[in-house]
C-alpha positions in Angstrom: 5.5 -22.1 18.5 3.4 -20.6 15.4 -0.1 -20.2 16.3 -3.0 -20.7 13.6 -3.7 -16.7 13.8 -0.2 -15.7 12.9 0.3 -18.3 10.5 -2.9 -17.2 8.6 -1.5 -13.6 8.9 2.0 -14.7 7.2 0.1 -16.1 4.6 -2.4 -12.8 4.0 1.0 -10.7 4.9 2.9 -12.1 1.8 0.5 -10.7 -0.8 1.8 -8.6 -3.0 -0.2 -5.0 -4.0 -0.9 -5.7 -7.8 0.1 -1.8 -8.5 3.5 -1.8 -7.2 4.3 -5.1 -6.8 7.3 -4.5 -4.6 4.8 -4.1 -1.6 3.1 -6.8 0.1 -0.8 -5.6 1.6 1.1 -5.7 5.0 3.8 -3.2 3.5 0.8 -0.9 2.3 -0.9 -1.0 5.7 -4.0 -2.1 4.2 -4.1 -6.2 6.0 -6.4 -4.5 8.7 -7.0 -8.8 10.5 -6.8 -12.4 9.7 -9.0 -14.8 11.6 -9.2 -18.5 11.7 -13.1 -20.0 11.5 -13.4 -23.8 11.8 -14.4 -23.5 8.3 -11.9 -21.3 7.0 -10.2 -17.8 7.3 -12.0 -14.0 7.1 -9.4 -11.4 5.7 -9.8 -7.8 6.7 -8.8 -5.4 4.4 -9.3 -1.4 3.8 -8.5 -0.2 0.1 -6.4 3.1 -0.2 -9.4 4.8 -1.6 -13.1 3.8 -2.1 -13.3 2.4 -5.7 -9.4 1.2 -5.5 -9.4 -1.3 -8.9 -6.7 -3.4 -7.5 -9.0 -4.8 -4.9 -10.6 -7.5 -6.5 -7.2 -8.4 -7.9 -6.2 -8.3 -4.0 -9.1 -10.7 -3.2 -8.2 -13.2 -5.7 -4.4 -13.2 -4.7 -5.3 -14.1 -1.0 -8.0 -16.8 -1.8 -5.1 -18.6 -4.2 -2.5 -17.9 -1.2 -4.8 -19.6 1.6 -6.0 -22.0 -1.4 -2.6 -23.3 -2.0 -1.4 -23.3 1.7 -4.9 -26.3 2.4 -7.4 -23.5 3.4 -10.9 -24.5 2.1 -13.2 -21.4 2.2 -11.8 -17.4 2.5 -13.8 -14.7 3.2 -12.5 -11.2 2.2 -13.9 -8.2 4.0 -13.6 -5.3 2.5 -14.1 -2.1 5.3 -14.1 2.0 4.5 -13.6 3.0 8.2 -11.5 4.0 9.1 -10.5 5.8 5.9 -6.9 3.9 4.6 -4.1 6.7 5.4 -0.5 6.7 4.6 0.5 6.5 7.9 -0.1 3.2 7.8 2.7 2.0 5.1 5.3 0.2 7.4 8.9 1.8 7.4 9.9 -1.6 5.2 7.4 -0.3 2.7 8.3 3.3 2.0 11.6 1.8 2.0 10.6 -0.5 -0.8 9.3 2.6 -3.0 12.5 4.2 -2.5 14.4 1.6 -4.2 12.1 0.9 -6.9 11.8 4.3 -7.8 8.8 5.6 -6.4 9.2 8.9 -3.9 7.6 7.3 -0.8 4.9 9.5 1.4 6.7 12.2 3.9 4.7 13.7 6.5 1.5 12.5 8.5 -2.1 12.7 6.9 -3.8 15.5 8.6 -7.0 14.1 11.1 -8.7 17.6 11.0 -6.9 21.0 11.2 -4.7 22.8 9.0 -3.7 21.1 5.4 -0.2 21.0 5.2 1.6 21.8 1.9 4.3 19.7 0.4 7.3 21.9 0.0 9.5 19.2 -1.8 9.7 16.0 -3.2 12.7 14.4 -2.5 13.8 12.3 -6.2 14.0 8.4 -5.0 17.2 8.0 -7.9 19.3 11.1 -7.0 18.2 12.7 -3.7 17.6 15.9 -5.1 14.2 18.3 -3.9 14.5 20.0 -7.3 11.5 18.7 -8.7 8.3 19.4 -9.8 4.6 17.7 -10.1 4.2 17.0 -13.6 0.9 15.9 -13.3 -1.2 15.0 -9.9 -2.3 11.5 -11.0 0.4 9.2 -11.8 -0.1 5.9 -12.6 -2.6 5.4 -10.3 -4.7 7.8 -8.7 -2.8 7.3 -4.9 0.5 8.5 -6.9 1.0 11.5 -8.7 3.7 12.3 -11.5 7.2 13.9 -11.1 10.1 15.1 -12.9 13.5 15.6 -11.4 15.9 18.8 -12.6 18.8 17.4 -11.5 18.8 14.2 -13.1 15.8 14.6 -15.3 14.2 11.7 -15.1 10.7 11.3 -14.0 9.3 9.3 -10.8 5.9 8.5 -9.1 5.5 10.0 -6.0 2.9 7.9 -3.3 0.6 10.8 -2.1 0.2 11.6 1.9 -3.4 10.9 3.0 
């Protein structure tokens, strides 16, 4: 039997991120809840950073998708805390980079403590860690920019934090 709740989510969960379209918001860890109202449904979602420009794109993309499946009002709540971190991405989703060519996030985002230093990026074409940051923003400020050695060709890489 599909409840209303996780019908609603299905809907929110097939969303796609408008900046790498390969992800859905579920993928990216940033569908945070999805509630049914007798009036409509309130969407939950935490950008990747504060000032994020895809989510108003976001926002429109789930009012169209609970638009088009008979929902009459959505709501869209946008929350900062807790702070989006990359430990959220599912396993599907860094998955998903990999094979569009985008070196997923290794490692855990530190809480507090000691920063932990990326020793290698692993290249998502040809496996290889000889690589180097070309530049820290890519094409978006959550990626930054790489370049293999081995196979020389360049790759985004999805930032840890």
């Amino acid at each position: 039997m599909v409840t209303a709740r996780s019908r609603a989510w299905d809907i929110a969960a097939r969303v796609c991120d408008p900046e790498v379209p390969v992800l859905t918001i579920e993928d990216l860890g940033i569908l945070r809840d999805v509630r049914e109202r007798d009036d409509g449904v309130v969407v939950t979602i935490t950008p990747t950073y504060s000032g994020c420009p895809a989510m108003d794109t976001i926002r429109q993309d789930l009012a169209l998708a609970f638009s088009a499946e008979g929902y009459d009002r959505v709501e869209v709540d946008l929350v900062l805390a807790p702070a989006w971190t990359t430990d959220w991405m599912s396993d599907a989703g860094k998955r998903k980079l990999t094979e569009y060519g985008i070196a997923p996030p290794t490692g855990r985002a530190a809480a507090r403590g000691p920063v932990r230093l990326q020793l290698g990026v692993k290249c998502p074409r040809c496996g290889s860690l000889n690589t180097r940051e070309v530049t820290r923003f890519g094409s978006t400020s959550c990626k930054a920019l790489y370049e293999c050695r081995a196979c020389l060709e360049p790759f985004d890489f999805f930032k840890v934090h």
